[in-house]
TIMI-2910 file (N, C-alpha, C, CB; in pm, 1 decimal, decimal comma, always signed):
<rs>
+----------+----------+----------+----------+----------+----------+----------+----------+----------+----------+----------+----------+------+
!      n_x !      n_y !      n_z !     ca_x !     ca_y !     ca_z !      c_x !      c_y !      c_z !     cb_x !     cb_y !     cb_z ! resn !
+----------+----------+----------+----------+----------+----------+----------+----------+----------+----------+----------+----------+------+
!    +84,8 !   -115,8 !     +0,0 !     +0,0 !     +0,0 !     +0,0 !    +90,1 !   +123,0 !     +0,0 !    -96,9 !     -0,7 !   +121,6 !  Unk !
!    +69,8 !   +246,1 !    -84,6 !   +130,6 !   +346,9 !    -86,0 !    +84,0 !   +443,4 !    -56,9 !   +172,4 !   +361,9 !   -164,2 !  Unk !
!   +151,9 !   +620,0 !    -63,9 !    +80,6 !   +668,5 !    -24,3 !    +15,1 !   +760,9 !   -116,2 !   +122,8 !   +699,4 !    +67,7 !  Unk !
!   -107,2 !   +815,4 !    -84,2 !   -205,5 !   +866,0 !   -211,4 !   -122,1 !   +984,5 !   -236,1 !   -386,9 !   +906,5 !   -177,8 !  Unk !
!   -114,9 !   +975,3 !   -405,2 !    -56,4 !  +1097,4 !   -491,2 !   -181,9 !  +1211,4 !   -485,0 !    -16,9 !  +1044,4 !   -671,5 !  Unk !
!    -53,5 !  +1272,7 !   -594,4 !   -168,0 !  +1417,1 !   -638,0 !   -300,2 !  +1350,6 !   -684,2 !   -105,8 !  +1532,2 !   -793,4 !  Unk !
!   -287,7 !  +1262,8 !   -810,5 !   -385,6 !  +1219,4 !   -875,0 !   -499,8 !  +1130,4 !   -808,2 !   -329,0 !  +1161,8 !   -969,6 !  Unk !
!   -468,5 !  +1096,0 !   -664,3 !   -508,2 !  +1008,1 !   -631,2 !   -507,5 !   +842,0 !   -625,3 !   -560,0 !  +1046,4 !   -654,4 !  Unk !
!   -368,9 !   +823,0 !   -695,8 !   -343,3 !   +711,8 !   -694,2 !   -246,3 !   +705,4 !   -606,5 !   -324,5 !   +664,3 !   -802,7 !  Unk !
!   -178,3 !   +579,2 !   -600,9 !    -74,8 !   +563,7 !   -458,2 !    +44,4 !   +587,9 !   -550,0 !    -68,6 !   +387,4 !   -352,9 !  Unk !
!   +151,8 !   +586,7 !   -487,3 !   +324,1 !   +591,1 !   -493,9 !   +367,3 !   +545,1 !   -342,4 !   +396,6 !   +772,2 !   -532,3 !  Unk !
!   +475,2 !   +479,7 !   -369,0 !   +551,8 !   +474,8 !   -278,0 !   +623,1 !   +604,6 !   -206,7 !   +627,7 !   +395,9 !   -324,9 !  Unk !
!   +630,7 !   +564,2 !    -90,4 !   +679,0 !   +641,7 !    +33,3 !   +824,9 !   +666,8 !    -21,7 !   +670,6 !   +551,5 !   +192,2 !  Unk !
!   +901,1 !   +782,1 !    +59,2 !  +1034,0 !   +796,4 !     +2,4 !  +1120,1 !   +725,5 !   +111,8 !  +1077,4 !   +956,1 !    -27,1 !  Unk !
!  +1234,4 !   +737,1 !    +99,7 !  +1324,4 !   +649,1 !   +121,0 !  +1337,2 !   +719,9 !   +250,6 !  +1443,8 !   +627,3 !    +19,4 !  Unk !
!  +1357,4 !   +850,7 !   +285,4 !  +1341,8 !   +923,2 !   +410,8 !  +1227,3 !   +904,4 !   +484,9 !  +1349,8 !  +1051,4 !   +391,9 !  Unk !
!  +1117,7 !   +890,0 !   +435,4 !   +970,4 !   +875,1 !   +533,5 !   +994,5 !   +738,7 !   +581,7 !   +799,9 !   +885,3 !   +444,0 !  Unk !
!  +1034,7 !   +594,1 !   +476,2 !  +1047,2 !   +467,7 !   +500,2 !  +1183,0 !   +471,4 !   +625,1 !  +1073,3 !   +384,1 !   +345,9 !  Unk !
!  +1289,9 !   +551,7 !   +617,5 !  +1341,4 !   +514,1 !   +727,1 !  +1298,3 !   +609,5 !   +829,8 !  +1477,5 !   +499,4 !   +714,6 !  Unk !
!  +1240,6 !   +692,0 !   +856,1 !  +1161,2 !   +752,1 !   +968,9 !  +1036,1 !   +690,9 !  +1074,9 !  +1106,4 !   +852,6 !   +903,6 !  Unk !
!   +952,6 !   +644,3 !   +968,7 !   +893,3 !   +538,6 !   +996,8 !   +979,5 !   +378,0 !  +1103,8 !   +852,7 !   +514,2 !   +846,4 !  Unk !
!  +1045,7 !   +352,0 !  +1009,4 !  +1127,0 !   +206,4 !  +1071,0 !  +1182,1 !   +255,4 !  +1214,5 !  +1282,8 !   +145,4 !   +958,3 !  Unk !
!  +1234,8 !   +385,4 !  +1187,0 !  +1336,6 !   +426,0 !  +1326,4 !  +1167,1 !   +438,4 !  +1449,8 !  +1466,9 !   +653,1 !  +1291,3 !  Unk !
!  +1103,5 !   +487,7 !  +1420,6 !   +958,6 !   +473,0 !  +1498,3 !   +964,3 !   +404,3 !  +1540,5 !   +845,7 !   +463,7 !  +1461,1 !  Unk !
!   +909,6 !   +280,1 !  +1464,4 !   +899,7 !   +124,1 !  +1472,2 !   +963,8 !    +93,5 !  +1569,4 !   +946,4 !    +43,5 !  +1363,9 !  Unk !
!  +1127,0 !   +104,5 !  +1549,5 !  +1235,9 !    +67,6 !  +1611,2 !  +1253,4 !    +71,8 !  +1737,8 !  +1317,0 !   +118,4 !  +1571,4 !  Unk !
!  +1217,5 !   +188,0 !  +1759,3 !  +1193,5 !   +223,5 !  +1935,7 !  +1077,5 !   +149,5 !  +1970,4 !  +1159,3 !   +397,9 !  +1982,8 !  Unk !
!   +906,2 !   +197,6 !  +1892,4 !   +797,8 !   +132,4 !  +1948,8 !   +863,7 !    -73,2 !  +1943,5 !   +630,9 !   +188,2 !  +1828,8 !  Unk !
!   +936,7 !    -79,9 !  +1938,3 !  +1021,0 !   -274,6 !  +1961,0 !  +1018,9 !   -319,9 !  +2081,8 !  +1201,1 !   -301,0 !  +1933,4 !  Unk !
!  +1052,0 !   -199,0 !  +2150,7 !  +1096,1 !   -262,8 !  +2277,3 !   +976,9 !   -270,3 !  +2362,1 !  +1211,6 !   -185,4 !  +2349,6 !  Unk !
!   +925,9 !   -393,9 !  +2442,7 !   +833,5 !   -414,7 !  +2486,0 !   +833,3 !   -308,8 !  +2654,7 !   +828,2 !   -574,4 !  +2476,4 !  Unk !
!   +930,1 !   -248,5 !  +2722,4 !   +892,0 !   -106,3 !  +2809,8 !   +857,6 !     -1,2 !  +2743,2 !   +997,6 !    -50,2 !  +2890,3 !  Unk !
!   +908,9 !    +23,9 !  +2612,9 !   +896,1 !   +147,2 !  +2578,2 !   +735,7 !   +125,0 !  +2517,4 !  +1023,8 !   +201,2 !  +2474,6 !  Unk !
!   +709,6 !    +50,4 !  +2440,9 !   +562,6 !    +22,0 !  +2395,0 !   +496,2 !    +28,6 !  +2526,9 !   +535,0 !   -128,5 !  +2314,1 !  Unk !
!   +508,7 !    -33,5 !  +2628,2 !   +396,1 !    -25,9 !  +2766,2 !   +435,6 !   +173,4 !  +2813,7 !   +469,0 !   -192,3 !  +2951,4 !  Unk !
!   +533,5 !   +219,1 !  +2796,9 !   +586,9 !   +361,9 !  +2891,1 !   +418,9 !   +430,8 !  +2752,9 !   +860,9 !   +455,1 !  +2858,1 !  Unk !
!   +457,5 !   +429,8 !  +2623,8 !   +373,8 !   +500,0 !  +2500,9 !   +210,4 !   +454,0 !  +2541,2 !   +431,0 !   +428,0 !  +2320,1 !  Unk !
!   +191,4 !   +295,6 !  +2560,9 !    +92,7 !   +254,3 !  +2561,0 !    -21,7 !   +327,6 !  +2712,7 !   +135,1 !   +104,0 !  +2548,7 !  Unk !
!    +58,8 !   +391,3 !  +2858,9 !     +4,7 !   +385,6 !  +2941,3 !    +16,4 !   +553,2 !  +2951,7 !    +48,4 !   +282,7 !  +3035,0 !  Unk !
!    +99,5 !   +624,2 !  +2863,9 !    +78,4 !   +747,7 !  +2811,1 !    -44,4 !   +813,3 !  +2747,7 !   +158,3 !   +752,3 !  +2735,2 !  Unk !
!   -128,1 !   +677,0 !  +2647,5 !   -194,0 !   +719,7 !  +2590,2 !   -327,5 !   +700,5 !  +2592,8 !   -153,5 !   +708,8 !  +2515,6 !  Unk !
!   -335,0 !   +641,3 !  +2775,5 !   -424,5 !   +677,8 !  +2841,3 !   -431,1 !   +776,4 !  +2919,6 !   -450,6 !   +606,8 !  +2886,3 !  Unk !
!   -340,4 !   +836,4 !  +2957,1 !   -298,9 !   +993,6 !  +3050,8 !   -205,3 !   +995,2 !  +3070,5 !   -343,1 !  +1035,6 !  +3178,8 !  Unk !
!   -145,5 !  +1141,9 !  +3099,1 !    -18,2 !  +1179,5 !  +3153,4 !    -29,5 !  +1144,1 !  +3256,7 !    +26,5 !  +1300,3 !  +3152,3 !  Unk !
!   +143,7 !  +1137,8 !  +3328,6 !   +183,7 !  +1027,1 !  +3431,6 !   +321,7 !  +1086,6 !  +3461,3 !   +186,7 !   +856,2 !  +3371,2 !  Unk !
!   +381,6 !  +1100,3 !  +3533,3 !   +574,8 !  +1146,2 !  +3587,4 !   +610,6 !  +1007,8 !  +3602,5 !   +617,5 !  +1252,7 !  +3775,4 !  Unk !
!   +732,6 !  +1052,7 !  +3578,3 !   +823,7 !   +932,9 !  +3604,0 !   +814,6 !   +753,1 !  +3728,3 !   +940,2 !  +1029,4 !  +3653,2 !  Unk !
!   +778,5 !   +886,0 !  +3824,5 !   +741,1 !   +701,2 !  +3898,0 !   +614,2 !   +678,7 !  +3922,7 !   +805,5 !   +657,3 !  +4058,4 !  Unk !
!   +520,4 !   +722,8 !  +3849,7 !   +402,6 !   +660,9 !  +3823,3 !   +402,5 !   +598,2 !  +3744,7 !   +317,0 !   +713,5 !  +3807,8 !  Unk !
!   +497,1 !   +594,1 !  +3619,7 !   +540,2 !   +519,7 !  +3537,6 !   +618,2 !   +389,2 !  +3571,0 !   +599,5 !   +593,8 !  +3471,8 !  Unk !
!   +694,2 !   +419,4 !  +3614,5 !   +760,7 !   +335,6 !  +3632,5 !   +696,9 !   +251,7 !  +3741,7 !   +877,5 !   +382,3 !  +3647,2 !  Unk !
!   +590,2 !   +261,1 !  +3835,7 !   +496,1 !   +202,0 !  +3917,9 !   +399,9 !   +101,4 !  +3820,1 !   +412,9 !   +322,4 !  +3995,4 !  Unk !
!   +328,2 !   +184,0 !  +3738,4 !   +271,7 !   +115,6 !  +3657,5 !   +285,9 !    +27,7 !  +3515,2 !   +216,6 !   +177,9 !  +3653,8 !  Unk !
!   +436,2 !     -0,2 !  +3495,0 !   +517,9 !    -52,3 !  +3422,0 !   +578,5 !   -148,8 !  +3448,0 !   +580,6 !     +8,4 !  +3394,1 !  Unk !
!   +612,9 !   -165,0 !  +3554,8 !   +704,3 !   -231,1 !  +3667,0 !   +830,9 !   -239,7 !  +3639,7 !   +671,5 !   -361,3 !  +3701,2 !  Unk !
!   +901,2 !    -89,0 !  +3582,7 !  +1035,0 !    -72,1 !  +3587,3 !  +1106,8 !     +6,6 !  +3643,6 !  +1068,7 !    -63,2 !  +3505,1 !  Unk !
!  +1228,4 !    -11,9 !  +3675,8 !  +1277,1 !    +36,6 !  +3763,2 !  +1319,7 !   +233,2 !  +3695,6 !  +1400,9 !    -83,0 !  +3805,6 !  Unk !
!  +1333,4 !   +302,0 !  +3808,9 !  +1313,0 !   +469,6 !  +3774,1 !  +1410,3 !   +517,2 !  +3661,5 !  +1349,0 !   +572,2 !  +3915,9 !  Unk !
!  +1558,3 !   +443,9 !  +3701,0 !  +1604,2 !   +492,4 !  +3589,1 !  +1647,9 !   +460,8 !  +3476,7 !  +1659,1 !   +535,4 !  +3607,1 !  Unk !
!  +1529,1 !   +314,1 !  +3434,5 !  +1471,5 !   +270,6 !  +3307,3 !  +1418,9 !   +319,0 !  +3271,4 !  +1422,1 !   +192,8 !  +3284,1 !  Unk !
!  +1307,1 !   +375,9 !  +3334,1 !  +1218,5 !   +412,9 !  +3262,9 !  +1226,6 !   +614,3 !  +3233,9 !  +1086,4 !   +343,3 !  +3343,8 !  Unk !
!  +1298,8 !   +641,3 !  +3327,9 !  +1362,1 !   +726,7 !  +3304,1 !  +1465,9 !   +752,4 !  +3136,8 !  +1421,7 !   +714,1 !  +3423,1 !  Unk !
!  +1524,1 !   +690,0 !  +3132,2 !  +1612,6 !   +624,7 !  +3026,9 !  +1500,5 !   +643,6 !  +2859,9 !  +1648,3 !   +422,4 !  +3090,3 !  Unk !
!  +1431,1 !   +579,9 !  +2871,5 !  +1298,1 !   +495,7 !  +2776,0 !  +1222,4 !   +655,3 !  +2764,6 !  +1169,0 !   +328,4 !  +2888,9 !  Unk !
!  +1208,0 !   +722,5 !  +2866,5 !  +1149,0 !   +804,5 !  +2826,0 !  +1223,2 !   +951,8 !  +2762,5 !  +1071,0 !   +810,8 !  +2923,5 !  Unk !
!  +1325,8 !   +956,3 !  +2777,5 !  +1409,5 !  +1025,9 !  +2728,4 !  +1464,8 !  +1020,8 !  +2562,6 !  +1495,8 !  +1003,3 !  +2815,0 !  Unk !
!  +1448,6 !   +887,2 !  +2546,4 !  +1437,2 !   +836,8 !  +2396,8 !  +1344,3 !   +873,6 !  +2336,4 !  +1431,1 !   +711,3 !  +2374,3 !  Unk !
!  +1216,6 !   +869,2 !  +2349,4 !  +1094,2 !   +855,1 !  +2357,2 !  +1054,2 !  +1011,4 !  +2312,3 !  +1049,6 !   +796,4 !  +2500,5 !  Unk !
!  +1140,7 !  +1057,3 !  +2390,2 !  +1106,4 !  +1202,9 !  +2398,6 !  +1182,6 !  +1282,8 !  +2278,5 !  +1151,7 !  +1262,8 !  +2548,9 !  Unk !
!  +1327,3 !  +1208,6 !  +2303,2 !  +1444,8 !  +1259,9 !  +2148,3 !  +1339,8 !  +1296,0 !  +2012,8 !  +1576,4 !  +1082,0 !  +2077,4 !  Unk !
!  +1271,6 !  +1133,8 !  +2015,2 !  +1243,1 !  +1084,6 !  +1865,9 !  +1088,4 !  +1160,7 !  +1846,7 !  +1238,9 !   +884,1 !  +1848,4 !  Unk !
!  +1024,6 !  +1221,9 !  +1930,3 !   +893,8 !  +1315,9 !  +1949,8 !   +768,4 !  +1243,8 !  +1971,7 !   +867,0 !  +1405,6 !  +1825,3 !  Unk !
!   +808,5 !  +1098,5 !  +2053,0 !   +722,2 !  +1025,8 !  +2045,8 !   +609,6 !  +1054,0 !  +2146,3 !   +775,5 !   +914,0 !  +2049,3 !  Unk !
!   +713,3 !  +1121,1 !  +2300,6 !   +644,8 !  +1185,4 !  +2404,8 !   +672,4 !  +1331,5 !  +2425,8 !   +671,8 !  +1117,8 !  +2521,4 !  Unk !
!   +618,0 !  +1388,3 !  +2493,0 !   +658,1 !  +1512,4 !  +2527,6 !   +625,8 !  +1538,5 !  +2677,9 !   +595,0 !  +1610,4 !  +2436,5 !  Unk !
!   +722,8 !  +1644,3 !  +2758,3 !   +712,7 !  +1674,4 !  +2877,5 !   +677,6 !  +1794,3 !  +2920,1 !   +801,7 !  +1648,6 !  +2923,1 !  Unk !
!   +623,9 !  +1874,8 !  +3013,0 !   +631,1 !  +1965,2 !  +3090,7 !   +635,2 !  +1980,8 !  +3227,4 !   +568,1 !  +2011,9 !  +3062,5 !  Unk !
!   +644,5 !  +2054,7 !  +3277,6 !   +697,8 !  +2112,4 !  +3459,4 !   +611,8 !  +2124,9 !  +3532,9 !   +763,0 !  +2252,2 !  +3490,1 !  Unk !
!   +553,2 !  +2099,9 !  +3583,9 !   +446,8 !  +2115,5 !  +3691,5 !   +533,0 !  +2087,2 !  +3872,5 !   +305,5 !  +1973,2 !  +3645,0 !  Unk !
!   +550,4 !  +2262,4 !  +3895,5 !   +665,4 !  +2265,9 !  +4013,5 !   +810,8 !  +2207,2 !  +3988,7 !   +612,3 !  +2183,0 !  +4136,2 !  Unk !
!   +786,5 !  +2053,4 !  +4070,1 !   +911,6 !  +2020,0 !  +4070,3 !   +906,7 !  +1881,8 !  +3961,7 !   +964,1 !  +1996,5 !  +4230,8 !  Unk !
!   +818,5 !  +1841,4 !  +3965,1 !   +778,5 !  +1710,8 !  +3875,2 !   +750,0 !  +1768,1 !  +3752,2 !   +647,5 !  +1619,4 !  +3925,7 !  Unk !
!   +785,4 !  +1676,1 !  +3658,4 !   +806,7 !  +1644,6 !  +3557,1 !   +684,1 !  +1535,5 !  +3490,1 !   +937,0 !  +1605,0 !  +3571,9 !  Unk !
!   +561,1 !  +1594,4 !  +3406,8 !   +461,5 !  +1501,8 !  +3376,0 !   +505,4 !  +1492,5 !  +3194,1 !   +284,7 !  +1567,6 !  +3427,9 !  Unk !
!   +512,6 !  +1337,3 !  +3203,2 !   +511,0 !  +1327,9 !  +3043,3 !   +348,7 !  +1296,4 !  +2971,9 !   +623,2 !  +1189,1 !  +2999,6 !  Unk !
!   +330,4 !  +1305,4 !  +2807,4 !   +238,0 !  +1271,8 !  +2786,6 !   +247,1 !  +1229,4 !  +2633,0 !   +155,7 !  +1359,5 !  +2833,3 !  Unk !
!   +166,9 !  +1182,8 !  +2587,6 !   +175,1 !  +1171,3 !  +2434,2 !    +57,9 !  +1251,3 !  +2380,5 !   +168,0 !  +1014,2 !  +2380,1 !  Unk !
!    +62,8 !  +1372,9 !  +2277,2 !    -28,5 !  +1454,3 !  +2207,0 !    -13,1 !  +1414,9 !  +2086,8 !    -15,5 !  +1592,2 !  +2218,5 !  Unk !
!    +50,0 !  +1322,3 !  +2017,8 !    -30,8 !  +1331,3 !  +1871,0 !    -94,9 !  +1179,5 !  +1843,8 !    +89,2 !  +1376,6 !  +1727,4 !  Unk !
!   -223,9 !  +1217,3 !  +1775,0 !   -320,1 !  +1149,8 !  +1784,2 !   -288,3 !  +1015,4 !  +1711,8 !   -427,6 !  +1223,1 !  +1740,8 !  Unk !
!   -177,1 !  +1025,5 !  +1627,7 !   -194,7 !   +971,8 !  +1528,7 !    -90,3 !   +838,9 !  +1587,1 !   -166,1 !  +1067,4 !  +1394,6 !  Unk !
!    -22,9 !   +888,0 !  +1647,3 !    +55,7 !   +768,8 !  +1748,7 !    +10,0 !   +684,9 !  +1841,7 !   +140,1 !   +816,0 !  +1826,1 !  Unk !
!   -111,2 !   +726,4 !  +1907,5 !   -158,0 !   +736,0 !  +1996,7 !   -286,4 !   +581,6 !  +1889,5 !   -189,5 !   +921,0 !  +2056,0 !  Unk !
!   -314,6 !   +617,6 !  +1801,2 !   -426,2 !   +514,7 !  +1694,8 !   -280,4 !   +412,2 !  +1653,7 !   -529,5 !   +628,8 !  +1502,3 !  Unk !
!   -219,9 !   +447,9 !  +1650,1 !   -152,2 !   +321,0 !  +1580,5 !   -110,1 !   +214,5 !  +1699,3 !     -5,4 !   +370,4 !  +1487,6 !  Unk !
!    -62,6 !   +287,9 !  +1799,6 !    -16,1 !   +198,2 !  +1922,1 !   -168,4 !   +130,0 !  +1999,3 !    +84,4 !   +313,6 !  +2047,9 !  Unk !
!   -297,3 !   +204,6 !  +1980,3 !   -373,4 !   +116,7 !  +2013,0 !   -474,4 !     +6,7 !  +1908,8 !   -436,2 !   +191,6 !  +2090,8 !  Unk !
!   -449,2 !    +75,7 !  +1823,0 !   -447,0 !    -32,6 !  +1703,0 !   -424,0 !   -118,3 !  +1689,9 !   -406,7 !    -31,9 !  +1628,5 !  Unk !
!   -301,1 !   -157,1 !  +1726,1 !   -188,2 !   -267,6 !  +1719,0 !   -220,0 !   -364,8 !  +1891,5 !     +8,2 !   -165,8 !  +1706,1 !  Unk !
!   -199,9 !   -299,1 !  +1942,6 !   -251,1 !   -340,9 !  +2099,1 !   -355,1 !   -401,7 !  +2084,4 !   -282,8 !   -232,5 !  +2203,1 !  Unk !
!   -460,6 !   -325,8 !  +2058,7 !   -626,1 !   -400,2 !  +2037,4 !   -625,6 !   -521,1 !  +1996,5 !   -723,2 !   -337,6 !  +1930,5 !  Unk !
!   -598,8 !   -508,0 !  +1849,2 !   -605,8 !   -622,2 !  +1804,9 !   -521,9 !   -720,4 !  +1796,2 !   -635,7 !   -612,0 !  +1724,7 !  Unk !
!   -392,3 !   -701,6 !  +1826,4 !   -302,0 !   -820,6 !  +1899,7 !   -399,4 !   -901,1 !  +2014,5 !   -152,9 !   -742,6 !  +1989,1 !  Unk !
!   -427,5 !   -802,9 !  +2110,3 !   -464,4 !   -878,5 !  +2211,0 !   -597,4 !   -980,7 !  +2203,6 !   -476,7 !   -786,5 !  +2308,7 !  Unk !
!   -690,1 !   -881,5 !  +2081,6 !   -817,8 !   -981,0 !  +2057,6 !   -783,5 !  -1109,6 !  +1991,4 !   -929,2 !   -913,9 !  +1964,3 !  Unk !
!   -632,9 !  -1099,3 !  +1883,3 !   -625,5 !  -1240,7 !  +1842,0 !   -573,3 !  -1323,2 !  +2001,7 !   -498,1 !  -1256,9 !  +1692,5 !  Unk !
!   -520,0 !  -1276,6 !  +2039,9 !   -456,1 !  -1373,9 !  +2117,6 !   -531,5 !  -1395,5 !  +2274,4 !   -299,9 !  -1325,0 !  +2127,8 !  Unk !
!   -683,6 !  -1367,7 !  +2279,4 !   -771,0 !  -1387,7 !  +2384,9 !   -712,5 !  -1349,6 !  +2509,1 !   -814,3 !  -1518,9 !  +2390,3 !  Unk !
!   -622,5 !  -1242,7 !  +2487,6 !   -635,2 !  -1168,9 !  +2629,0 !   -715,2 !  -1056,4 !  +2714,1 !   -543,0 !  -1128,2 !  +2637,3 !  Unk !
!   -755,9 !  -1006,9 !  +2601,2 !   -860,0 !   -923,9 !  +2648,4 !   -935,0 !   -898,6 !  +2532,8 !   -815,8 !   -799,7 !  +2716,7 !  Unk !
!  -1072,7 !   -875,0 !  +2524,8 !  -1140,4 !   -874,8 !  +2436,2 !  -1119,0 !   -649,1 !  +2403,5 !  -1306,9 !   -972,9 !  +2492,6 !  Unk !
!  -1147,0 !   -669,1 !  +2248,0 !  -1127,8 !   -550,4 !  +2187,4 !  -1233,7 !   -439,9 !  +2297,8 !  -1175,1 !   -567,7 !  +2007,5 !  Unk !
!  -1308,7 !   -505,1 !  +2301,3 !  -1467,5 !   -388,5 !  +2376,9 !  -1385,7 !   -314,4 !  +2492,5 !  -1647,7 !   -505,3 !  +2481,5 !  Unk !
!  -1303,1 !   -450,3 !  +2643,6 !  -1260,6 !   -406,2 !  +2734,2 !  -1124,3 !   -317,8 !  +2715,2 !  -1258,5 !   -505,6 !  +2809,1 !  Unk !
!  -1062,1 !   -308,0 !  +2585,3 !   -956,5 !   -234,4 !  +2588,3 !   -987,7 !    -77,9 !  +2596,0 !   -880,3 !   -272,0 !  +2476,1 !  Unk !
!  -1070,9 !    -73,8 !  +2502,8 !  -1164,8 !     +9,9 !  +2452,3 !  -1229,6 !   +120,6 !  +2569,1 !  -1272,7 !    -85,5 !  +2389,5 !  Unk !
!  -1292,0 !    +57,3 !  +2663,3 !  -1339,9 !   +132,0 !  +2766,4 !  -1244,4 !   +172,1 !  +2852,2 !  -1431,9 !    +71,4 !  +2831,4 !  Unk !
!  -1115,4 !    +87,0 !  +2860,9 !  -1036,8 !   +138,8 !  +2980,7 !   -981,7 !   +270,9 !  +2930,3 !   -914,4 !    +35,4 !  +3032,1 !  Unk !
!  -1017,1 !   +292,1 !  +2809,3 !   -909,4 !   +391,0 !  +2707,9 !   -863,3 !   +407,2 !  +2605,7 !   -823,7 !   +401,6 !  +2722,1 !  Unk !
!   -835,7 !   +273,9 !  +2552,4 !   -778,5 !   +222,3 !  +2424,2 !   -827,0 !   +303,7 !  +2339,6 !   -806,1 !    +84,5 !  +2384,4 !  Unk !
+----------+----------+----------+----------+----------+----------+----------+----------+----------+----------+----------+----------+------+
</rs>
């Protein structure tokens, strides 16, 4: 599948979008950083709420989110002394539960409906 031209027909992606994309990918690989994105994109969260609800240690996930953050996957702001991260674009936010959803409906761990309500 490509992506829609002027005319409306497809073309392939360029060689810069295809490795922009992959480098995405690349990070969304690692199964903390997919759960740090995935529990982002139910609400913002600081660092050891994250890492509470992840079950990794602070300055993993510390680490993960700093990557995360390089590549514009998350973004942060200041609130006092803490530090709340979050994910704002939407479009990251549909693909990672996209992929989540329906992984999990093939593989009968949770049905698509209950992902759905918690947030998904």
């Amino acid at each position: 599948m490509g992506v829609t031209g002027e005319g409306g027909g497809t073309v392939d992606p360029s060689a810069e979008v295809l490795g922009e994309a992959a480098a995405m990918f690349g990070l969304l690989a690692s199964p903390p950083r997919l759960h740090i994105v995935w529990a982002l994109a139910q609400g913002e969260s600081d660092v050891t709420g994250l890492a509470e609800r992840v079950g990794g240690a602070l300055p993993a996930v510390s680490q993960h989110l700093s990557k995360l953050k390089l590549a514009g996957l998350v973004r942060s702001r200041r609130e006092g002394r803490r530090v709340v991260y979050f994910v704002d674009d939407p479009d990251v936010v549909a693909v990672v539960r996209l992929l989540v959803v329906q992984l999990s409906a093939r593989s009968g761990h949770a049905s698509p409906a209950h992902l759905r309500r918690s947030g998904a």
